[in-house]
N, C-alpha and C positions, 0 to 999 in steps of 0.2 A: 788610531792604531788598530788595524786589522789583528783576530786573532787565528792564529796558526793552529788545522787541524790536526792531531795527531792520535792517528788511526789506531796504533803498534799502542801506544800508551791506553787507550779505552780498550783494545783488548785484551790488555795485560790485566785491566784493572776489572774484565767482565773475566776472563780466567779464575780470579782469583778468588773474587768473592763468590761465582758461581761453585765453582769446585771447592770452596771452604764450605759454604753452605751446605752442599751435597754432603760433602765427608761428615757434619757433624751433626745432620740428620741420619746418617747411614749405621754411624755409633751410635749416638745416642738412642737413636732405635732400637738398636740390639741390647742396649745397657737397661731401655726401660722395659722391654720384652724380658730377658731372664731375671731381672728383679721384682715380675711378678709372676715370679712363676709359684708352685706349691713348694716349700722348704721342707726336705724328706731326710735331713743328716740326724746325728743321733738326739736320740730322745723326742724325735717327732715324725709324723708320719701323712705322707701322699695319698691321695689318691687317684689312684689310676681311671679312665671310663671308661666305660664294656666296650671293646671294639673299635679304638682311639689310637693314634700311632703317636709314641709320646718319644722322649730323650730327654735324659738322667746328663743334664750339667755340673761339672762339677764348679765349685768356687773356690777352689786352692787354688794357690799362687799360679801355679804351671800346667794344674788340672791332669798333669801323669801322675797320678798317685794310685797305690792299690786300693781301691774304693767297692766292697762289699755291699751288698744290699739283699734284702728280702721281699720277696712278693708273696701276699698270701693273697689269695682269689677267695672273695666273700663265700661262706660257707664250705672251703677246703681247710686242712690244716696249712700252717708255714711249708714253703716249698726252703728245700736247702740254700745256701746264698748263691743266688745269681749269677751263673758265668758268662753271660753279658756284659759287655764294657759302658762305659758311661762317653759320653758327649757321638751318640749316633741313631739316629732313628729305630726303632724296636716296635713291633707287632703285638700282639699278645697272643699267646697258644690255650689259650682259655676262653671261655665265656663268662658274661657276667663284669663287675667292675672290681675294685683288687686294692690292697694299699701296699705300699712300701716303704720300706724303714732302711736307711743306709747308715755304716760305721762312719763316714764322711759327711761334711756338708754338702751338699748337694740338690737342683733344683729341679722339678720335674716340668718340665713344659713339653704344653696339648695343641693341639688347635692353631689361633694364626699366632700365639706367642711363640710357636715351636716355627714354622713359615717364614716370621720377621727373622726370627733368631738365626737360622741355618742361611738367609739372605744376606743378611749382616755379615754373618763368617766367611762368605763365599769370597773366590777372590775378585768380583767385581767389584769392592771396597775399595778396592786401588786404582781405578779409576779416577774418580773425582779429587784424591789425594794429589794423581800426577800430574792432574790439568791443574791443580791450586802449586804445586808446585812447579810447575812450569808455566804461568800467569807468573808468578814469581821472579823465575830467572829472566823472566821477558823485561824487567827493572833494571836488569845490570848490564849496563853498554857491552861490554868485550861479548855478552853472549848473543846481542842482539847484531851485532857487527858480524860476527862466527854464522849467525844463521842468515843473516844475508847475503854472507860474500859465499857460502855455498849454492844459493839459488844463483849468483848471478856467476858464478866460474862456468855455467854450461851442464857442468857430468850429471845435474839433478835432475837439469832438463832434457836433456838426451834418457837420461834414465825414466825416466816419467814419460817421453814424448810429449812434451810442450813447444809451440815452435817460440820462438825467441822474442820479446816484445818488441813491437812498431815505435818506431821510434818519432 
């Protein structure tokens, strides 16, 4: 008994674990990156480093919440609460290093935890989500039928400019 290649089915099946794989490296990345970051919500406090581009995450549900915080720059008094918003890259207009105290929980990440994190968020996330899910659909006949009978009706390949295969 000969066995029968089947091309469509091995890349259904590298789609899927390839782009599953990706997507929960690409989370899980992001989920280990903000959970070590510094926790600056109430009753405890960040620190910021002299001259470091950092972003205040928040950890509410939805993350739009009014989230207040305070920077003091070592050796100044408390500056008023912050009119900066949280989850965006910020600078410092100081020198020297700074702590901060927010009414929210909230996480401060530096460095490549801030890099992975802002990666993760981005919308290339949805990448490897659409190839896992479309590895996916490549499992159920009527779709695999639907995308065949378009390559082979012609308008794909007139659209593309392919010439027609040799028969």
């Amino acid at each position: 008994m000969t066995r029968t290649r089947k091309p469509l089915r091995r890349t259904a099946w590298g789609m899927t674990i390839v782009g599953g794989a990706l997507s929960a490296l690409m989370l899980g990345g992001g989920a280990l990156a903000v959970s070590g970051g510094q926790p600056a919500g109430p009753g405890q406090e960040a620190t910021w480093p002299a001259g470091e581009t950092v972003e205040l995450t928040s950890l509410q549900e939805l993350g739009y919440t009014s989230t207040t915080c305070t920077v003091t720059p070592r050796g100044r008094p408390a500056e008023d609460p912050w009119p900066h918003g949280i989850d965006r890259p910020l600078t410092p207009d100081f020198t020297g290093p700074a702590t901060i105290t927010c009414d929210e929980p909230v996480v401060l990440l530096t460095g490549t935890r801030l890099v992975v994190s802002d990666f993760t968020r981005s919308p290339l996330v949805t990448l490897p989500v659409f190839v896992t899910l479309l590895g996916l659909a490549c499992f159920v006949p009527r779709f695999t039928y639907l995308w065949a009978s378009l390559y082979t009706s012609g308008w794909m390949r007139k659209m593309v400019k392919i010439p027609p295969p040799k028969i």
